[in-house]
SELO-898595 format. One line per field, with one value per residue: residue number from 0; residue in three letters; chain; x, y, z of N, C-alpha, C in turn. Coordinates in nm, 4 decimals, padded with zeros to 6 digits, always signed. Each point is the difference from the previous one (the first is absolute). Layout:
% residues N
num [NUM_...]
residu [ALA_...]
chaine [A_...]
n_xx [X_...]
n_yy [Y_...]
n_zz [Z_...]
ca_xx [X_...]
ca_yy [Y_...]
ca_zz [Z_...]
c_xx [X_...]
c_yy [Y_...]
c_zz [Z_...]
***
This chain:
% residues 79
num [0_1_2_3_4_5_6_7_8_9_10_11_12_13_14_15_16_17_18_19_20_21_22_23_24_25_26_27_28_29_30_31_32_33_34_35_36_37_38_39_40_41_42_43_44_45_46_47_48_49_50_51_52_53_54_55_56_57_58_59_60_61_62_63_64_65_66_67_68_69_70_71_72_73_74_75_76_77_78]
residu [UNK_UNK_UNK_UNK_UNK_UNK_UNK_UNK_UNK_UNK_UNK_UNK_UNK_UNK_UNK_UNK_UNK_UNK_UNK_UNK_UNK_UNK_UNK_UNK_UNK_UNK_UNK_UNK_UNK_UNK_UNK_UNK_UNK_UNK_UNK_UNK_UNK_UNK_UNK_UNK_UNK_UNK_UNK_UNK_UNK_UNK_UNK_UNK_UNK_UNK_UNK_UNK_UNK_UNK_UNK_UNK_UNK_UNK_UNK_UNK_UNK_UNK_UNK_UNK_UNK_UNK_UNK_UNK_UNK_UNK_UNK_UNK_UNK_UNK_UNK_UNK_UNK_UNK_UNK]
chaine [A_A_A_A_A_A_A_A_A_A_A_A_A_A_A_A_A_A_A_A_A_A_A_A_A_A_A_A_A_A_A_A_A_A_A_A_A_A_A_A_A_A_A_A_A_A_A_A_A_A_A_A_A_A_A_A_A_A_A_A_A_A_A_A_A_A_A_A_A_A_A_A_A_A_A_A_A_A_A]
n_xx [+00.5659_+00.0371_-00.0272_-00.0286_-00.0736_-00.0452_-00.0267_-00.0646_-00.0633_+00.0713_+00.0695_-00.0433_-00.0686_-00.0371_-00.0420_-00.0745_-00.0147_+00.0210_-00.0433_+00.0798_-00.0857_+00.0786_-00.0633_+00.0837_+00.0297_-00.0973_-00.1220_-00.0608_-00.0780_-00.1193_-00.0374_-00.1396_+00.0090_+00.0693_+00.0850_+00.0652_+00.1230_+00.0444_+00.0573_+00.0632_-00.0312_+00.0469_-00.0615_+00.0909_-00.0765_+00.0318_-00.0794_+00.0878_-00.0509_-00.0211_+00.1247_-00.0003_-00.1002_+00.0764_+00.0815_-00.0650_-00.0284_+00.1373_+00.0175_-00.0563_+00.1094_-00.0734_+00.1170_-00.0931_-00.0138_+00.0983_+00.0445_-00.0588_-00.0890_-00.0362_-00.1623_+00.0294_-00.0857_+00.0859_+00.1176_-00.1243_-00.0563_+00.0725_+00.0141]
n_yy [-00.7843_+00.1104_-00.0345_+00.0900_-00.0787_+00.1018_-00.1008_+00.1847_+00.0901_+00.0303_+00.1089_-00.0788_+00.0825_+00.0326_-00.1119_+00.0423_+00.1056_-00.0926_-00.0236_-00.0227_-00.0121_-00.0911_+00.0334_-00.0091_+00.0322_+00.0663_-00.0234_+00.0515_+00.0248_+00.1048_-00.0759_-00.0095_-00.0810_-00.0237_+00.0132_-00.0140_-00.1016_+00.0104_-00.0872_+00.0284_+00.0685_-00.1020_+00.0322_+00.0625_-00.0371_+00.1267_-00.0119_+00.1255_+00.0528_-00.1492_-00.0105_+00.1424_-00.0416_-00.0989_+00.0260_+00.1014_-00.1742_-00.0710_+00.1087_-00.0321_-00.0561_-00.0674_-00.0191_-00.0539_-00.1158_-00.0623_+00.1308_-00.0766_+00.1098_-00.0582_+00.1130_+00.0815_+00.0651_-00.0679_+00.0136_+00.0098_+00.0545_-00.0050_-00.1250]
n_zz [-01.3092_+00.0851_+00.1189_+00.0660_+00.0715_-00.0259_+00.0975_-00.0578_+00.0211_-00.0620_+00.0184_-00.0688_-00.0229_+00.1268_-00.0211_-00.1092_+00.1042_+00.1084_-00.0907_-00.0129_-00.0472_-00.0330_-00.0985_-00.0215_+00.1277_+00.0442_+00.0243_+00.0256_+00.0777_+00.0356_+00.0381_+00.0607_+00.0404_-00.1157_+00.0556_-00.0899_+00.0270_-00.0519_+00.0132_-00.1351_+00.0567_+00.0730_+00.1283_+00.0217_-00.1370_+00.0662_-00.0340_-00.0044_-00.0892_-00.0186_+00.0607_-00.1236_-00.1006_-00.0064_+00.0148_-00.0951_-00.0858_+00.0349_-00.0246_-00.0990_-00.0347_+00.0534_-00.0144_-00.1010_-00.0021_-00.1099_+00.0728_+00.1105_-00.0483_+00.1526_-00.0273_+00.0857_-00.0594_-00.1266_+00.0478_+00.1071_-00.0709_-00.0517_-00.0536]
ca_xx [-00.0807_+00.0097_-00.1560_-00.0334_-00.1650_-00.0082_-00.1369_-00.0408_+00.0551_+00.0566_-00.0272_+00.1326_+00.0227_+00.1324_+00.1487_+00.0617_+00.0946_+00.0796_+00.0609_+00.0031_+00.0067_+00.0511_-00.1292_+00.0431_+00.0077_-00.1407_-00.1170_-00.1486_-00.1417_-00.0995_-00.1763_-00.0622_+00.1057_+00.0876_+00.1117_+00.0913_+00.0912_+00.0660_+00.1495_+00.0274_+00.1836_-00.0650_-00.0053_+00.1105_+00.1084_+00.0230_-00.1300_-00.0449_-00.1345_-00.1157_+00.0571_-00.0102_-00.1381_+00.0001_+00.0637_-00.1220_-00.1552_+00.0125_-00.0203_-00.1325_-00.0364_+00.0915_+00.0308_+00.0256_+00.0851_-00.0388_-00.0054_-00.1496_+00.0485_-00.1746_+00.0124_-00.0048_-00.1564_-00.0922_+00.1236_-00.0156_-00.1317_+00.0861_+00.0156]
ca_yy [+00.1139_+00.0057_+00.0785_+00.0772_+00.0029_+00.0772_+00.0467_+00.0526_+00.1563_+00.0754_+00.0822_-00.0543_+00.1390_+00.0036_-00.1082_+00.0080_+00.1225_-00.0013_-00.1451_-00.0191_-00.1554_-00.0290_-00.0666_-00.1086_-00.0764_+00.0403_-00.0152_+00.0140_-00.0263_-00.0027_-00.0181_+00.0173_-00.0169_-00.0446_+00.0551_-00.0654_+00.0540_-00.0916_+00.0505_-00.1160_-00.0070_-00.0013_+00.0825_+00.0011_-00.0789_+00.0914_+00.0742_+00.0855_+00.0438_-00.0995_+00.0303_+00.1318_-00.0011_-00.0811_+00.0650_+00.1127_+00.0254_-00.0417_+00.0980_-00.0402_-00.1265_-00.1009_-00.1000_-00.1614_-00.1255_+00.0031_+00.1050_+00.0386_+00.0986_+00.0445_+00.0870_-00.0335_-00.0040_-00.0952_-00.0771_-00.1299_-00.0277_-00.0659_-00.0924]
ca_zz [+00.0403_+00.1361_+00.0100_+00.0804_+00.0516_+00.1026_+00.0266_+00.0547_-00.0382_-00.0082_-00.0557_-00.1049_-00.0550_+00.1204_+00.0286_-00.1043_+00.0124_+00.0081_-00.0653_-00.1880_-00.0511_-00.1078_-00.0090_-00.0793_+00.1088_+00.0929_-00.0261_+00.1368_-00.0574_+00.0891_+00.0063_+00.0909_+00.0985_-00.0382_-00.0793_-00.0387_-00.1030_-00.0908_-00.0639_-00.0351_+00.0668_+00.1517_+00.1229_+00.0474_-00.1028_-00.0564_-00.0594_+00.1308_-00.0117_+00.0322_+00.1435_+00.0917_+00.0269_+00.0993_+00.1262_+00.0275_+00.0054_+00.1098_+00.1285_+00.0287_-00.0362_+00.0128_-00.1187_+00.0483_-00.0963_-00.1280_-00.0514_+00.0087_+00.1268_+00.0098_+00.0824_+00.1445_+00.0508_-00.0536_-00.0342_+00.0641_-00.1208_-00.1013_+00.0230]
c_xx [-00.0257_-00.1956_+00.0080_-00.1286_-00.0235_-00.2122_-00.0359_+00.0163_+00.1238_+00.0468_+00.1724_+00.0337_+00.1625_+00.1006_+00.0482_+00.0401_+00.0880_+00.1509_+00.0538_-00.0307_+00.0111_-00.1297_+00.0794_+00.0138_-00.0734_-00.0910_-00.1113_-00.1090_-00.0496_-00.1832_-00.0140_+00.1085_+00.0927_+00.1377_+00.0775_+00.1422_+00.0845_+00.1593_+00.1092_+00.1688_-00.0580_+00.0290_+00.1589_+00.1592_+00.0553_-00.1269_-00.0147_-00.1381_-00.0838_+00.0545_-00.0510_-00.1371_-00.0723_+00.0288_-00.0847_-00.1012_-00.0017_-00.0083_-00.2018_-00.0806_+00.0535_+00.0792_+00.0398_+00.0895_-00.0560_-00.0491_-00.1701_+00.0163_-00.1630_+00.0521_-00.0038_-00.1372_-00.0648_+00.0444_-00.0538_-00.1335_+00.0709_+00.0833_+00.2561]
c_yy [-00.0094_+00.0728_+00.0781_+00.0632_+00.0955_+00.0057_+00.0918_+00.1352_+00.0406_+00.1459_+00.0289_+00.1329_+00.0517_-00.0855_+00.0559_+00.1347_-00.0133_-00.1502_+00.0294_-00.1297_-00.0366_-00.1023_-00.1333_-00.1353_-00.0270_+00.0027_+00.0160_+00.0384_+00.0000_+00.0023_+00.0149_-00.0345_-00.0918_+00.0869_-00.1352_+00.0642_-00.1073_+00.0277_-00.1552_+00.0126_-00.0248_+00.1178_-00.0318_+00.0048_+00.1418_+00.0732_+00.1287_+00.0425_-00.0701_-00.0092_+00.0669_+00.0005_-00.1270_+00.0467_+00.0789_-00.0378_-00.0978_+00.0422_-00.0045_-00.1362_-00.1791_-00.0995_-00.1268_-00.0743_+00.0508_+00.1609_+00.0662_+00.1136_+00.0278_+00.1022_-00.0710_-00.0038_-00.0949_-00.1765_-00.1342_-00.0444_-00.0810_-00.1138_-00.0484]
c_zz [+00.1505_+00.0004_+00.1403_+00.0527_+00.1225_+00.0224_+00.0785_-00.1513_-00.0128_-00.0639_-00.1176_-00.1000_+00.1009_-00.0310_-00.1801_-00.0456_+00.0686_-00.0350_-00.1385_-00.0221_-00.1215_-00.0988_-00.0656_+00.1039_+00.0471_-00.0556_+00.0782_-00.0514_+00.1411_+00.0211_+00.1025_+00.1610_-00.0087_-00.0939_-00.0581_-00.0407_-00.1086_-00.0363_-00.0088_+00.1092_+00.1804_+00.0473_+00.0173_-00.0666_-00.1485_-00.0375_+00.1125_-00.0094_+00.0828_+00.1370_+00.0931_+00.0492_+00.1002_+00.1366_+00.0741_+00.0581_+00.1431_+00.1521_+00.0422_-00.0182_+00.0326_-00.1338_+00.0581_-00.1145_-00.0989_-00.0442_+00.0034_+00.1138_+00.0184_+00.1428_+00.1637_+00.0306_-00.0377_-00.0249_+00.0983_-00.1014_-00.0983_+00.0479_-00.0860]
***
């Protein structure tokens, strides 16, 4: 299971009009300022969906190791 940590808001309704996501792959879940994603296939390794939305949410976001992607505003708070 790959994990995908995005600390901050997001507005994931957008990223899922415009995504198909395959629920069988993917998995997410959002609270207060935490988004998550889940998918048993890595970032890179055929899964386009989890790609495509990666890619997206990268344009606002920094990604680090291990598939942690914290926002730019908040990304020096997190260790």
């Amino acid at each position: 299971m790959f994990e995908y940590w995005i600390f901050d808001s997001v507005d994931y309704e957008k990223i899922e009009d415009n995504t198909t996501l395959n629920k069988e792959f993917i998995w997410y879940f959002q609270s207060k300022n935490v988004f998550v994603i889940q998918s048993f296939v890595p970032f890179g390794d055929g899964n386009l969906a989890l790609d495509e939305m990666l890619v997206k949410l990268a344009d606002h976001y920094e990604i680090h190791d291990k598939g942690i992607i914290k926002s730019h505003w908040q990304a020096s708070s997190f260790q």
